[in-house]
C-alpha positions in Angstrom: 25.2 0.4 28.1 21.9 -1.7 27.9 20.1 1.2 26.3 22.9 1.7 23.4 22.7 -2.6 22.8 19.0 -2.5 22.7 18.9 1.0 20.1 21.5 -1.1 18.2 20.0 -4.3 18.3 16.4 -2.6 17.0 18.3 -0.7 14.1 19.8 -4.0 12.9 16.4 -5.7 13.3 14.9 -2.7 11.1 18.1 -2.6 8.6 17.4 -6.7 8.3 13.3 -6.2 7.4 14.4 -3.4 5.0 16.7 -5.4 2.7 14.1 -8.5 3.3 11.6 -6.4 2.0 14.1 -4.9 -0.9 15.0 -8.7 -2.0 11.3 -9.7 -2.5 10.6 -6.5 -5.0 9.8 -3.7 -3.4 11.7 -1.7 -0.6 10.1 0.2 2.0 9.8 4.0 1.4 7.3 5.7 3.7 4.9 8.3 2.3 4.8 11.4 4.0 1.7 12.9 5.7 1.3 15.4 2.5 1.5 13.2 -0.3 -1.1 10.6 1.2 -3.2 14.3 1.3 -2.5 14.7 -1.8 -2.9 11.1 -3.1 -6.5 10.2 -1.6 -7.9 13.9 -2.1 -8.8 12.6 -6.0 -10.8 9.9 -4.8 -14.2 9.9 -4.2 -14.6 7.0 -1.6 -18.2 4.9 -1.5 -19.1 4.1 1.6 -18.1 0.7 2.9 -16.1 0.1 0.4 -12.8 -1.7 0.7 -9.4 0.1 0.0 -6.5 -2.9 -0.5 -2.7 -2.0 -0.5 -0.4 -4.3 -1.7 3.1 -3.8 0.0 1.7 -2.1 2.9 5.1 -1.1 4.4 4.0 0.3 8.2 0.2 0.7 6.9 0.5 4.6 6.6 -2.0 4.8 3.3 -4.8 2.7 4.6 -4.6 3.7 8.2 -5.0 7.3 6.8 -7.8 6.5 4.5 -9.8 4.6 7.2 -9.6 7.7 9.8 -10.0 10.3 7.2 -12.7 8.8 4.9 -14.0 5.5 6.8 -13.1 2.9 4.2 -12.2 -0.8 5.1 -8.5 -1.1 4.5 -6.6 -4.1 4.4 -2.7 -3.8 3.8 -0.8 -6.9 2.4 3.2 -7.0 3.2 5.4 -10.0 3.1 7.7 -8.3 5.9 6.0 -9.6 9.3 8.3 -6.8 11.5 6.1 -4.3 9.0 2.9 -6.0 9.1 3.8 -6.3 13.5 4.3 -2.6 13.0 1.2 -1.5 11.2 -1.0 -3.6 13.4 0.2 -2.0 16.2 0.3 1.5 14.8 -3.4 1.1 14.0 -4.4 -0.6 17.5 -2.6 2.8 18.9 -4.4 5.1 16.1 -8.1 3.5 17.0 -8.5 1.9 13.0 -8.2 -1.8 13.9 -11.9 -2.5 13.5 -11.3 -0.8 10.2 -8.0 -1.9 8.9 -6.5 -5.3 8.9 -2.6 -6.2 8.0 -1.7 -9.6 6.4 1.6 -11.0 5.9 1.5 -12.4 2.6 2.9 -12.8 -0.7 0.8 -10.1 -2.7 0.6 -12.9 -5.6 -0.9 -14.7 -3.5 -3.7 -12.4 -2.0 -7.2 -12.5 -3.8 -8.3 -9.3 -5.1 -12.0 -10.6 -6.1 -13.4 -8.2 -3.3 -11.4 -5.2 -3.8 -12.9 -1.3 -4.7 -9.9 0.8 -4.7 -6.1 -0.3 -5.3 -3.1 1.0 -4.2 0.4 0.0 -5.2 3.7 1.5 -5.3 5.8 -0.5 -6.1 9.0 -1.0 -8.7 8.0 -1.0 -12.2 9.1 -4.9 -12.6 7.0 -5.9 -9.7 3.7 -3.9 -11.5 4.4 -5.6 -15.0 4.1 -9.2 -13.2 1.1 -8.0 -11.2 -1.1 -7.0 -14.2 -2.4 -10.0 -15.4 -3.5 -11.1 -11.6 -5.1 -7.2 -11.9 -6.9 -8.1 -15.7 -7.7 -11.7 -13.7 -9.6 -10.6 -10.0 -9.9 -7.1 -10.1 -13.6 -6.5 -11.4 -15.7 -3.6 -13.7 -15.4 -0.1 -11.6 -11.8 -1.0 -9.2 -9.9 2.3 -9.3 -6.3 1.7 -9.2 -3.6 4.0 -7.9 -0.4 3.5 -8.9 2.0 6.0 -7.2 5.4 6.6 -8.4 4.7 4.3 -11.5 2.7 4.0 -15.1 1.1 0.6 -15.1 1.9 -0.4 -18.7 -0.8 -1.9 -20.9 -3.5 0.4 -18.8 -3.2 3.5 -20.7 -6.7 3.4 -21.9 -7.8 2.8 -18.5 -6.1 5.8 -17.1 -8.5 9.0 -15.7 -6.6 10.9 -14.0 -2.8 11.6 -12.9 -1.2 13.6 -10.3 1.9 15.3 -11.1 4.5 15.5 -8.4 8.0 16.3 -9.1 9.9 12.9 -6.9 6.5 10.4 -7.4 3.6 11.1 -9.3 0.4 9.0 -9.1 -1.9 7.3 -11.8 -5.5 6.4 -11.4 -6.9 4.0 -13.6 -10.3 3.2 -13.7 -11.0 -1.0 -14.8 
């Protein structure tokens, strides 16, 4: 009986931080193994260099690019069950001296520092990010967009990735 409460208690807890998450823009939807593969494989990665993802969900994307290609990741989430999640997934994994989780508003995260983007999130939430991108991002940040066209990047775009559920756009600034 104790077992079933605490299994039920966890799922509400998860089903909570999902709609949290989902309210503030951008609900949680994990990227499998082979699409991160498929994702990162475009990317030429300079060494030391600092990958950001903004809406992090359970840190999947950086965690992956830190063991596979020894960047610096940093993953920004406003759901702290997510961010508890991802630190904890990457203490487990052996990135935490290379990945770092933050719960914050991703308006409110500089991006001054930044050398490689990653987003997916709705296409409302990109359209009010891109004049913080055209702001802090500087000459050379590669973006990737997954799942959505940035609009008013076009020129900026190098590369896409077709996919039939989510393909990804890499835009060069």
């Amino acid at each position: 009986m104790f077992g079933e409460m605490l299994i039920l208690f966890g799922v509400s807890v998860y089903g909570v931080g999902l709609l949290f998450s989902a309210l503030k823009g951008a609900p949680y939807v994990p990227t499998s193994k082979k699409q991160l593969e498929k994702i990162l494989k475009n990317i030429h990665f300079k060494k030391g260099c600092q990958l950001v993802e903004l809406g992090s969900g359970d840190g999947r994307l950086v965690r992956y690019a830190a063991k596979k290609y020894n960047v610096k990741g940093i993953g920004i989430e406003i759901n702290p069950l997510l961010v508890w999640w991802s630190t904890f997934l990457s203490r487990r994994e052996g990135t935490s001296k290379q990945v770092h989780f933050i719960k914050k508003n991703i308006f409110n995260y500089s991006l001054t520092d930044t050398d490689y983007l990653y987003i997916f999130l709705m296409p409302e939430l990109i359209i009010k990010l891109v004049p913080k991108f055209k702001k802090e991002l500087k000459k050379g940040v590669i973006i990737i967009s997954h799942g959505f066209k940035i609009i008013g990047f076009e020129k900026l775009l190098i590369h896409v990735e077709p996919d039939k559920t989510f393909s990804t756009y890499y835009y060069k600034i």
